[in-house]
Backbone bond lengths (Angstrom), bond angles and torsions (degrees), N, CA, C in turn:
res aa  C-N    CA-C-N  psi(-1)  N-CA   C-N-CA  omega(-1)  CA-C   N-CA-C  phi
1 X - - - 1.438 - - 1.519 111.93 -
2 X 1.543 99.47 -36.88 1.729 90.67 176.61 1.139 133.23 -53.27
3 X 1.462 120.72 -25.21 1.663 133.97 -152.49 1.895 74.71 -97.36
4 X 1.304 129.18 -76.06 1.296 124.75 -161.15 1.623 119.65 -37.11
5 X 1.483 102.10 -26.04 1.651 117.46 158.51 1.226 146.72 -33.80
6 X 1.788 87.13 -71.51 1.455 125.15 -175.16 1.787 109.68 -69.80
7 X 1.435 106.47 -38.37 1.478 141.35 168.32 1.400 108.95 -54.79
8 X 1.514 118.62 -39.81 1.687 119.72 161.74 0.774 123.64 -19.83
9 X 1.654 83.35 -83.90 1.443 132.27 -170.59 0.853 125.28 -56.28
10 X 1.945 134.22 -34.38 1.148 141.79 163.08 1.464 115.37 -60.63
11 X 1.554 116.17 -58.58 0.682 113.72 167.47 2.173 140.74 -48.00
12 X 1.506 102.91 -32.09 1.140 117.56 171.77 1.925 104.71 -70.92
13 X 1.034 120.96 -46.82 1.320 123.69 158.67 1.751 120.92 -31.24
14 X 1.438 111.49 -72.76 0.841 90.06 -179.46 1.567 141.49 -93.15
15 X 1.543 100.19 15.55 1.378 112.47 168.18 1.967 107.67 -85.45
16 X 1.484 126.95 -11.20 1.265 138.52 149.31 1.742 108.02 -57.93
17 X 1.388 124.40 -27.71 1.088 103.10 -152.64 1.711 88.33 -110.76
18 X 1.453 103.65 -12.92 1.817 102.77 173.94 1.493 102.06 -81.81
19 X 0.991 140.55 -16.60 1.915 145.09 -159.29 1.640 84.75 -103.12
20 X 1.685 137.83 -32.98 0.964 123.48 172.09 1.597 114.41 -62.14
21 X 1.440 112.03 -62.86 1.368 139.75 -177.53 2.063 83.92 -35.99
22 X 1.129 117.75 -78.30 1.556 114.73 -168.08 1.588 108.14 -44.50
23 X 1.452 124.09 -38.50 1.412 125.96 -166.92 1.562 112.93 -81.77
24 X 1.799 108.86 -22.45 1.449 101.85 167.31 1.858 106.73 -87.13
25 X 1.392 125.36 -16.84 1.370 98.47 169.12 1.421 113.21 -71.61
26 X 1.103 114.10 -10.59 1.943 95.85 -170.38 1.587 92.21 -111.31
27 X 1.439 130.67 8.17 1.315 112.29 150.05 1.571 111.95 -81.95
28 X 1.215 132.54 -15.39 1.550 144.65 -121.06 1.983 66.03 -109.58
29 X 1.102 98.87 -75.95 1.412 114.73 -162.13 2.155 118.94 -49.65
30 X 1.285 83.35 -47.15 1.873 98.05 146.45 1.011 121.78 -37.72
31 X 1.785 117.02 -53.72 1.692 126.87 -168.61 1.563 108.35 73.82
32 X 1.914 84.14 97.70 1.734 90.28 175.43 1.555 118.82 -74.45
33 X 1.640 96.81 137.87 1.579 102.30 179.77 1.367 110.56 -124.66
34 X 1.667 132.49 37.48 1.327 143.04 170.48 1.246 101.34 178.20
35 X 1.571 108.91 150.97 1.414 122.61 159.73 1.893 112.80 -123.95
36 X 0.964 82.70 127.98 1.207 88.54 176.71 1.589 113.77 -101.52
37 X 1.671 115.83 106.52 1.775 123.31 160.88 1.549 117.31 -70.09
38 X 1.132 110.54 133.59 1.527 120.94 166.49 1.513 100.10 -142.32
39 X 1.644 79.42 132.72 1.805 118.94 169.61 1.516 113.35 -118.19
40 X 1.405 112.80 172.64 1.653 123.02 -174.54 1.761 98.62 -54.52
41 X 1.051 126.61 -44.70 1.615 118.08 -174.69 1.713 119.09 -121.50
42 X 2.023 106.33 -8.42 1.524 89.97 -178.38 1.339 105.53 -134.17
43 X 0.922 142.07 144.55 1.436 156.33 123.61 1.671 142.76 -40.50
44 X 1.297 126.13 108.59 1.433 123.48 -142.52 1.849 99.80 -139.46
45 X 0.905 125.83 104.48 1.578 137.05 -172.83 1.588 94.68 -103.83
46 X 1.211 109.83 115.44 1.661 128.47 156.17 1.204 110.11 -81.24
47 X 1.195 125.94 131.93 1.851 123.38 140.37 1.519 104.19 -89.28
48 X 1.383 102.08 150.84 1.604 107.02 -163.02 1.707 104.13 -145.44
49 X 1.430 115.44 145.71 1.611 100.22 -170.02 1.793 90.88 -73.19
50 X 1.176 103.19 -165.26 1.847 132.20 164.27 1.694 104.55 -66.13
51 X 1.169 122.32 -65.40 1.582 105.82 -175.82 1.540 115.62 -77.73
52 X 1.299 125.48 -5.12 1.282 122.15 144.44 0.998 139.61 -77.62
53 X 1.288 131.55 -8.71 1.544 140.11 160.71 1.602 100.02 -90.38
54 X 1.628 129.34 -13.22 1.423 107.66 165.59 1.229 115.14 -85.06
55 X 1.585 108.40 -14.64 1.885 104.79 172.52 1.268 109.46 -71.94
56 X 1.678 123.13 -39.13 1.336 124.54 -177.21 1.493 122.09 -61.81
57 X 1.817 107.42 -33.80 1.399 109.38 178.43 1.494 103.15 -68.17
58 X 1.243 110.62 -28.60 1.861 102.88 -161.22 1.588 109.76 -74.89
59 X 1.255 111.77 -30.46 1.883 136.44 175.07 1.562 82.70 -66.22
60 X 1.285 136.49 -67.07 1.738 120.90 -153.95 1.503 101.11 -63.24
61 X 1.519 102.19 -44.92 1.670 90.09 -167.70 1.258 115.63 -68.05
62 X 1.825 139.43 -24.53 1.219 113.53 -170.47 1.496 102.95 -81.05
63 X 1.634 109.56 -2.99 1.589 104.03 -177.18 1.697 111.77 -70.38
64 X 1.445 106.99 -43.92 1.407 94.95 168.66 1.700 118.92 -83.77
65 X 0.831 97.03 7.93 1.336 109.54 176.39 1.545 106.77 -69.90
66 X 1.058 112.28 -51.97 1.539 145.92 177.72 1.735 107.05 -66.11
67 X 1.077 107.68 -52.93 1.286 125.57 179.18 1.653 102.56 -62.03
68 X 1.237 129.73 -75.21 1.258 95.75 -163.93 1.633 106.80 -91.62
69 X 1.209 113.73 19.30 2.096 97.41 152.78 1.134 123.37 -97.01
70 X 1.922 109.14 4.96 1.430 92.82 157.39 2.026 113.92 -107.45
71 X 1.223 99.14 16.30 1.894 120.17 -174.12 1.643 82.94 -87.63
72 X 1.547 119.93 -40.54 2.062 124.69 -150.96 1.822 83.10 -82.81
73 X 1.585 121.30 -24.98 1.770 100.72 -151.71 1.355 84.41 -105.71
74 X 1.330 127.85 -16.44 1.448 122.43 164.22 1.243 126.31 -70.68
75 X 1.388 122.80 -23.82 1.575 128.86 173.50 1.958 113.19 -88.07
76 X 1.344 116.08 -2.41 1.091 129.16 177.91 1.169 101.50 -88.53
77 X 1.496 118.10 -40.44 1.290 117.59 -161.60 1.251 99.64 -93.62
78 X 0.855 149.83 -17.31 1.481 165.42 162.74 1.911 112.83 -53.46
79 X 1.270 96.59 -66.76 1.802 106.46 151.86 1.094 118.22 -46.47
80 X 1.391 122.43 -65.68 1.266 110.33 171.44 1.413 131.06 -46.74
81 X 1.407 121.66 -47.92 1.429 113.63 177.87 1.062 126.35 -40.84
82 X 1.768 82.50 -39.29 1.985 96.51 -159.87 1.557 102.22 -68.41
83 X 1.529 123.02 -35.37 1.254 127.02 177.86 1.648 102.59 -42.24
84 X 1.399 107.28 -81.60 1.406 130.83 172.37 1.491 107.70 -9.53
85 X 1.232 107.33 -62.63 1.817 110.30 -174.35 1.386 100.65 -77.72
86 X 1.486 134.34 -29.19 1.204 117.00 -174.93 1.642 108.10 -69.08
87 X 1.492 123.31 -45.39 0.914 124.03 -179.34 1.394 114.49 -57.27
88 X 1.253 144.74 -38.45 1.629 157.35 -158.22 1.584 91.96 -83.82
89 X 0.980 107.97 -66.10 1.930 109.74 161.06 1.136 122.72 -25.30
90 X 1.649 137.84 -60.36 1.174 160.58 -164.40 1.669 92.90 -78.10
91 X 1.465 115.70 -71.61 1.458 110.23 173.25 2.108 125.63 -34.73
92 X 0.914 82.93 -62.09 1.994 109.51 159.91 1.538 129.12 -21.94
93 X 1.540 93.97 -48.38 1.508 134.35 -176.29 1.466 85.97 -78.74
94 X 1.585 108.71 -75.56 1.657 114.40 -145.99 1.785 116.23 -63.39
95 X 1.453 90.23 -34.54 1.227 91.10 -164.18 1.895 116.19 -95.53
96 X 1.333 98.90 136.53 1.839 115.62 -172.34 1.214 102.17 -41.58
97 X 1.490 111.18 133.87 1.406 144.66 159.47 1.587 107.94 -42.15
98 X 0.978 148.92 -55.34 1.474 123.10 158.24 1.394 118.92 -59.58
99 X 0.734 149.82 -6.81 1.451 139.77 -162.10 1.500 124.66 -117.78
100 X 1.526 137.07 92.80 0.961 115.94 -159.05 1.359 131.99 -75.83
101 X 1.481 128.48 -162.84 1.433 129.24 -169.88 1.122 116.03 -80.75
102 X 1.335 146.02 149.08 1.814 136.47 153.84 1.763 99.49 -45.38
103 X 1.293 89.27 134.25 1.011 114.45 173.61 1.761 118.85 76.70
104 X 1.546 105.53 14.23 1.716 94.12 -179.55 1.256 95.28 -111.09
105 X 1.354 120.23 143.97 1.463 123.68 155.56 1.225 120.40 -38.75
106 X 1.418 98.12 149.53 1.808 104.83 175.29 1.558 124.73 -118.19
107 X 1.219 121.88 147.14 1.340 107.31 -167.45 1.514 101.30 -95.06
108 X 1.783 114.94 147.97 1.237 124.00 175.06 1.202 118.23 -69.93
């Protein structure tokens, strides 16, 4: 159940970070004229010309850009585990009660 979780969550992530990706092209296309910073206690509004909000859009996007191919290699890896344990499980099941697993020590 845990992996089907974590797998949500990743997944819910990076469909947040594609709905971002869409909301900076149609700010991009608007032409940003402030940024607004927020921290735990302050608040900081830039005015910014036109070719500085196209440097700023181009910096956000490879960030989510970035962002969800490392959200895509985390949900692979996530599958995979779950594969991994499903299979080790299945082995577990199949194989006779005296006999141990590949790879476990054996007692003398």
């Amino acid at each position: 159940m845990w992996y089907s979780k974590q797998l949500r969550q990743v997944r819910r992530a990076r469909k947040v970070a594609r709905t971002q990706q869409h909301q900076l092209v149609a700010l991009e296309l608007e032409g940003i004229v402030a940024l607004t910073l927020h921290s735990v206690t302050q608040t900081l509004t830039v005015p910014i010309e036109r070719t500085a909000g196209a440097q700023v859009v181009d910096t956000l996007r490879e960030a989510l850009r970035e962002r969800r191919r490392v959200l895509k290699t985390e949900a692979r890896q996530l599958r995979q585990d779950w594969w991994e344990s499903e299979m080790l499980r299945a082995r577990q099941e199949n194989a006779p009660p005296d006999q141990p697993l590949a790879g476990e020590p054996t007692a003398p």
